[in-house]
C-alpha positions as CSV (number, residue, x, y, z in Angstrom):
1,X,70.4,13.4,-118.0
2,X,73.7,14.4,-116.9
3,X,73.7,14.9,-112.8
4,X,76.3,16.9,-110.5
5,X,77.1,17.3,-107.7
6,X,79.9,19.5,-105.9
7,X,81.0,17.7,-102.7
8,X,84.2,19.6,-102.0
9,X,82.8,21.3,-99.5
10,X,81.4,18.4,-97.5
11,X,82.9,16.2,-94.9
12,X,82.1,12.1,-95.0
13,X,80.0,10.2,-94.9
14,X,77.6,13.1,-96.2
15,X,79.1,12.9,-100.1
16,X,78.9,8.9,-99.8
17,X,74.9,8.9,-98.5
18,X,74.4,11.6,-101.5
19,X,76.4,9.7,-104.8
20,X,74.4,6.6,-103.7
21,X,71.0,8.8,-103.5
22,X,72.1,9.8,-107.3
23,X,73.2,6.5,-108.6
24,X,69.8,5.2,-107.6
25,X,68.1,8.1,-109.5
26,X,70.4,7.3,-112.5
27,X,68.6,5.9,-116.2
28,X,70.2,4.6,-118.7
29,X,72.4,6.7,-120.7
30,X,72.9,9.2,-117.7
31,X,76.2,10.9,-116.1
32,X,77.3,12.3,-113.4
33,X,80.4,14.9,-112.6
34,X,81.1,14.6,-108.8
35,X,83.8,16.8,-107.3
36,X,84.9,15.7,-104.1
37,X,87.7,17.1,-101.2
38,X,87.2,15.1,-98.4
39,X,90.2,12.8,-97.7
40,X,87.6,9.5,-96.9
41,X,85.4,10.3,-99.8
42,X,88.2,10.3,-102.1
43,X,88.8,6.1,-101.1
44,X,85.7,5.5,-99.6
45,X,83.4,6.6,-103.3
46,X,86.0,4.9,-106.1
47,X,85.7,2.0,-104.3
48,X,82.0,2.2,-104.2
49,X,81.6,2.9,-107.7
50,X,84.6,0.0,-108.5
51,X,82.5,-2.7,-106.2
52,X,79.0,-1.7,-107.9
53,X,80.3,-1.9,-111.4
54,X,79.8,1.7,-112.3
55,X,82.3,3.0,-114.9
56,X,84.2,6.2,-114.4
57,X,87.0,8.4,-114.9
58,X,88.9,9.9,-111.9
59,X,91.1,13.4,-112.4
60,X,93.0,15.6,-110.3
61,X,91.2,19.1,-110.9
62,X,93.7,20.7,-108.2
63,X,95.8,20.2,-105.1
64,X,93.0,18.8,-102.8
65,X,89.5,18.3,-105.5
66,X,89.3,15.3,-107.6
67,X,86.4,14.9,-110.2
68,X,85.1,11.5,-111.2
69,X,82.8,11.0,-114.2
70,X,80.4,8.6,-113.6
71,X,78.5,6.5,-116.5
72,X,75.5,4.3,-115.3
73,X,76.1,0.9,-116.2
């Protein structure tokens, strides 16, 4: 299953509380697309993903959104 999420619009902590909620829902095999705006969310989630061994791929998708693509590990 491939999840997503569109955070730009959100302040933190609120994207942080929700990419946990989804990594916990995550199988093996699934993905997720996060875009996120928020100054603290774009330190405070790599990080999170870095420390809990979750692979993924960071992007610039404009001036102030970055998406990550997230594999379970």
């Amino acid at each position: 299953m491939q999840y997503e999420y569109d955070a730009t619009g959100e302040k933190c902590p609120l994207p942080l509380v929700k990419t946990r909620l989804i990594l916990k829902k995550m199988q093996a095999d699934d993905s997720c697309v996060l875009r996120i705006a928020d100054s603290g969310s774009k330190i405070d989630i790599p990080k999170l993903l870095s420390k809990q061994g979750y692979p993924f791929i960071q992007r610039q998708r404009d001036k102030t959104t970055i998406e990550l693509h997230i594999k379970n590990r």
